[in-house]
C-alpha atoms as one frame of an Amber mdcrd trajectory, in Angstrom:
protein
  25.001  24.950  -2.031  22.481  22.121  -1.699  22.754  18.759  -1.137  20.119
  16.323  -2.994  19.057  13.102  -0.737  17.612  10.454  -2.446  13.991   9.585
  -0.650  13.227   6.137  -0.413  10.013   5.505  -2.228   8.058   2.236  -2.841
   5.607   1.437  -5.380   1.943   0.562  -4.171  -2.326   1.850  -4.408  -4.317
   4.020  -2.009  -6.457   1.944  -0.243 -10.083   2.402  -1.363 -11.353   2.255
   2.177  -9.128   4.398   4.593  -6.923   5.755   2.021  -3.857   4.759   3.038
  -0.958   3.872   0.978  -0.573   0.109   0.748   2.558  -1.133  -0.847   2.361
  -3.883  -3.360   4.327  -7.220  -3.785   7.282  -7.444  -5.955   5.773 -10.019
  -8.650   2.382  -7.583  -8.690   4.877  -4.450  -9.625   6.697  -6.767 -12.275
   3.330  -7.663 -13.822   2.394  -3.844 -14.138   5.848  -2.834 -15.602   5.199
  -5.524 -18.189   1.915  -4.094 -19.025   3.547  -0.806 -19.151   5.863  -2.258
 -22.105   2.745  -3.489 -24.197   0.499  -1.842 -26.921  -1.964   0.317 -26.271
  -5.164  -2.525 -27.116  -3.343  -4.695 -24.107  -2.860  -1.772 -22.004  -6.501
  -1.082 -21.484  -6.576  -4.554 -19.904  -5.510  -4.307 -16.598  -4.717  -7.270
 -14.288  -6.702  -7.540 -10.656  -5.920  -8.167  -7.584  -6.315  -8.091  -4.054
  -4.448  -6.537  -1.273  -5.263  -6.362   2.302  -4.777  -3.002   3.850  -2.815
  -2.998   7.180  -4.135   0.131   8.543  -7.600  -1.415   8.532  -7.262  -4.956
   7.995  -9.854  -4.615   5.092  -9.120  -6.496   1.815 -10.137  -4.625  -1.628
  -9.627  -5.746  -5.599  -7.007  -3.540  -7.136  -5.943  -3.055 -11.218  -2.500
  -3.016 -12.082  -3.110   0.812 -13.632  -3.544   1.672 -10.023  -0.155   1.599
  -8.741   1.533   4.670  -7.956   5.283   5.800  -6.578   4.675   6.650  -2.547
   7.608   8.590  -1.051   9.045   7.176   2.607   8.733   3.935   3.400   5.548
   1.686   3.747   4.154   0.842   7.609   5.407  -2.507   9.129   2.720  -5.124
   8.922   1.737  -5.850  12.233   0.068  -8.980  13.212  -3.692  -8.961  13.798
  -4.886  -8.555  17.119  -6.468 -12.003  18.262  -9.205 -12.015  21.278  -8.358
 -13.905  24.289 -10.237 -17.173  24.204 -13.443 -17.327  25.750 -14.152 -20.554
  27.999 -17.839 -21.830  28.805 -17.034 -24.597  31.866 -15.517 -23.318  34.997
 -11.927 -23.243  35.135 -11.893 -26.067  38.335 -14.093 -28.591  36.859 -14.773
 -30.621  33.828 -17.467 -29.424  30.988 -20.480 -31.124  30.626 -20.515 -34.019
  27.893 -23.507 -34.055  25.975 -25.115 -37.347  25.826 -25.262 -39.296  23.024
């Protein structure tokens, strides 16, 4: 006897750059079902757009033919690392004013 699980799955495109699976915003998947439901002369005109990929923070234009059904679930977004400030006058005194 087996037991059938459901796996979660989300829809999304491979990212053209590292390959990872990026998942895609709800109103981006509505606009490609919609497409779906059209005749064929519409269908060959896919929508673009872009998507930022947060395994490598690089942004790529995507068509709306693109998206594909991933299996699991898609990787948190994590906030870009910022670099610590950099400061050019000592931390004791006052910078220089340049004169006018």
């Amino acid at each position: 006897m087996t037991i059938e699980t459901e796996h979660p799955t989300f829809r999304g495109v491979v990212c053209l750059h590292c390959k990872a699976p990026i998942p895609v915003p709800a109103i981006v998947g509505s606009l490609q079902a919609s497409a779906s439901e059209e005749t064929e002369s519409s269908q060959r005109k896919s929508q673009v757009f872009n998507l930022r990929c947060s395994s490598c923070r690089k942004e790529k234009p995507y068509r709306t033919r693109e998206i594909v059904d991933f299996e699991g679930t898609p990787e948190s977004v994590m906030a870009p690392e910022r670099p610590s400030p950099v400061r050019w006058y000592p931390q004791d005194g006052m910078a220089r004013v340049a004169k006018a």
